[in-house]
N, C-alpha and C positions, 0 to 999 in steps of 0.2 A: 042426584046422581046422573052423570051423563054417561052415553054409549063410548066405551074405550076405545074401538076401533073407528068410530066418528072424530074422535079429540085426536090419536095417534097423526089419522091422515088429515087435521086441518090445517098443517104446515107442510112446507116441503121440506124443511130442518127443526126438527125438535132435538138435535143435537143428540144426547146419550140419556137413556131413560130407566127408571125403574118404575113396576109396578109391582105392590103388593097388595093381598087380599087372599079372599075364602073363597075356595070353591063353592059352587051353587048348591050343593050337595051338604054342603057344612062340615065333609069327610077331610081336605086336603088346605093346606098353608100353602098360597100361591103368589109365585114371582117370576117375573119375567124382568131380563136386561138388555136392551140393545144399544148396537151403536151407530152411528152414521157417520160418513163421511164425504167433505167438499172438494181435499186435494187429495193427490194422487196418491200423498204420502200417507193420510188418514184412511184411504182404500182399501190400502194394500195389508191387509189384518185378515186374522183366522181366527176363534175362538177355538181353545184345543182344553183338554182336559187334564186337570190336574191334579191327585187327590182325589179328596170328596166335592172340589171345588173347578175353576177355570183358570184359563191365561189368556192372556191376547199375546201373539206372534206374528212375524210378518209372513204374508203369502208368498211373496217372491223376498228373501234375504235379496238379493243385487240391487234392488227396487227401494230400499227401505234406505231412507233420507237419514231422519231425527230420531230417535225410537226414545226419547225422553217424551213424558205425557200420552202416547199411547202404547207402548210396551206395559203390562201392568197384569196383576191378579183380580180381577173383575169379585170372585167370587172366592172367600174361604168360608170353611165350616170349624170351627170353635164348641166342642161340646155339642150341644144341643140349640145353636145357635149358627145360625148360616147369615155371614153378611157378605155385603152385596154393593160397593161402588165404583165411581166412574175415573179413578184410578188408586195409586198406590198406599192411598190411605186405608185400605184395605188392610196391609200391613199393621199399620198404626192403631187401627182400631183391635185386632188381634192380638198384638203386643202391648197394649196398653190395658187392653182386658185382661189378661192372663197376668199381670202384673197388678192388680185387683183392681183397674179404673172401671169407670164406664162407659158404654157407648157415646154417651154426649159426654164426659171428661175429657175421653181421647181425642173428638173431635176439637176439642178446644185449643191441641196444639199445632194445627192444621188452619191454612185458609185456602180463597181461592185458588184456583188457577194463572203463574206468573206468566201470561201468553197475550200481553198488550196489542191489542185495544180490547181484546173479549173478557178479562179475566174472566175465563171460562167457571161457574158455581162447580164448586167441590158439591156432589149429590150421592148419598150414602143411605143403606136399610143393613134393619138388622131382624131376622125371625127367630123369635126363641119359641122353639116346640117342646115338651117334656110335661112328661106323667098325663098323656090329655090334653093340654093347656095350652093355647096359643095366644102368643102378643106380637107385634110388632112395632116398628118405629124407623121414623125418614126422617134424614134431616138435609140441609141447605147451608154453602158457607161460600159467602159472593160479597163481591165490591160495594159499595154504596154508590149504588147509580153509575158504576161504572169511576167512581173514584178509588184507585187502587191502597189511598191513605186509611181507610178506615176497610175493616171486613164483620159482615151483618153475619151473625150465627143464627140457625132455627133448625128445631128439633122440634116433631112432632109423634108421641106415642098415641101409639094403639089398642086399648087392654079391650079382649073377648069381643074381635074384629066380627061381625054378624054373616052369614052363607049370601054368595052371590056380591058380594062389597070387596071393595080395594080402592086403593089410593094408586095416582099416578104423578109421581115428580120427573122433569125433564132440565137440560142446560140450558135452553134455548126457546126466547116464546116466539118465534120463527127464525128465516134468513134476513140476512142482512147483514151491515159493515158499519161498523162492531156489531157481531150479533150480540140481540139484546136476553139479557140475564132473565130466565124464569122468573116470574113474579105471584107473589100469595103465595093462600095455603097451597097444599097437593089436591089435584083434585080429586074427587069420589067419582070413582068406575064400577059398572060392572065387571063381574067376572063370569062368563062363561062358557061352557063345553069340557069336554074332559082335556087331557093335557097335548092330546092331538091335535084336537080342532082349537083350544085357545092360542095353542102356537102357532099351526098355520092363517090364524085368521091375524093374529099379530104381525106376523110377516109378510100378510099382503096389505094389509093395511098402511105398513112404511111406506116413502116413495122408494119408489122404483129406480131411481138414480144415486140416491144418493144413502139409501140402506147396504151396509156389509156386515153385521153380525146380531144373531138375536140366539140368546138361553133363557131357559123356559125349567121351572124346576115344580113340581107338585110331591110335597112332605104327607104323608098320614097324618094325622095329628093323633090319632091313637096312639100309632107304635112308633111314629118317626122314620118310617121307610122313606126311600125319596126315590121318583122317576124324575129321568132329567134329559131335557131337548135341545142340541145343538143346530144351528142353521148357518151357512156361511154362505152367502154371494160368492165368494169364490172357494168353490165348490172343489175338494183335491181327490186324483184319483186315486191314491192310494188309500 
């Protein structure tokens, strides 16, 4: 297990991340998703709330270039089951489930990112909390070496994840041109502080340049209450 906030900041781009895990406590299902960005256009984003879930939107509409690949729903809730990716496959996992698939069936009609030379990895979590019980699962769907002819799938579950543990998967195993595709399993993080402090320390832990949004969500796993943290670099006054 390494320190999460040691691994977040040992890049200046870990592109868009998810982690999940257990509170220290063994009380709460814990995840956090942020994003970063290198151009002006990837900046210019809000996480706003939607649902039981998120969106991403532009800060300044006049500003806002492309809004394909990051315009997106980061975050739906499904039942008793909150997923969580780095774009609109979000969707696909939702209606793919609800149409009786699975978290990794849906994924399978999905690949990377069409954003040459990065094929940016599709990176996806899924938390099922109910009666008690919690599981999770992360999966990865990226180029082969940056060959955009073949795409590598991986899914990783989680059954009765242990207090203080989480996994962390990201797009990016730093900067660079073509940034280069996450590689291996996700790795094992700690988790903790309560839902204050694992946010705030996750969001100084990004760089400082090139961080614009971080959610942060802690579930009961008793009863499935959820408290949930929004952070945006650009900060709105209203």
């Amino acid at each position: 297990m390494v320190d999460l906030m040691k691994e977040i900041g040992s890049t200046t781009y870990p592109g868009r991340g998810i982690v999940i895990g257990t509170s220290e406590d063994g009380k709460y299902a814990v995840c956090a998703y942020f994003i970063m960005g290198r151009s002006e256009n990837s900046r210019n984003r809000v996480f706003v709330k939607e649902g039981e879930g998120i969106r991403t939107e532009a800060f300044d509409p006049s500003k806002m270039e492309d809004p394909s690949l990051i315009i997106y729903a980061p975050v739906r809730v499904r039942g008793n089951s909150t997923i969580v990716t780095n774009g609109d496959q979000t969707d696909t996992i939702y209606e793919l489930m609800q149409a009786g698939q699975s978290f990794e069936e849906s994924l399978r009609t999905r690949e990377f990112e069409p954003d040459a030379p990065n094929y940016t990895p599709r990176i996806s979590g899924i938390m099922n909390v109910a009666d008690g019980k919690y599981d999770f699962a992360l999966s990865i769907l990226k180029s082969n070496h940056g060959d955009p002819s073949t795409c590598h799938r991986f899914t990783y579950t989680y059954d009765g994840p242990k207090a203080g543990e989480g996994y962390f998967i990201h797009t990016y195993m730093g900067d660079g041109n073509p940034l280069p595709s996450f590689e291996g399993e996700p790795t094992q993080v700690n988790i903790t502080g309560d839902i204050d402090t694992f946010t705030d320390n996750v969001w100084q832990a990004l760089n400082a340049d090139n961080k614009v949004s971080l959610f942060t969500r802690y579930i009961e796993i008793a009863t499935g209450n959820k408290e949930t943290r929004i952070i945006n670099k650009n900060a709105r006054k209203d």
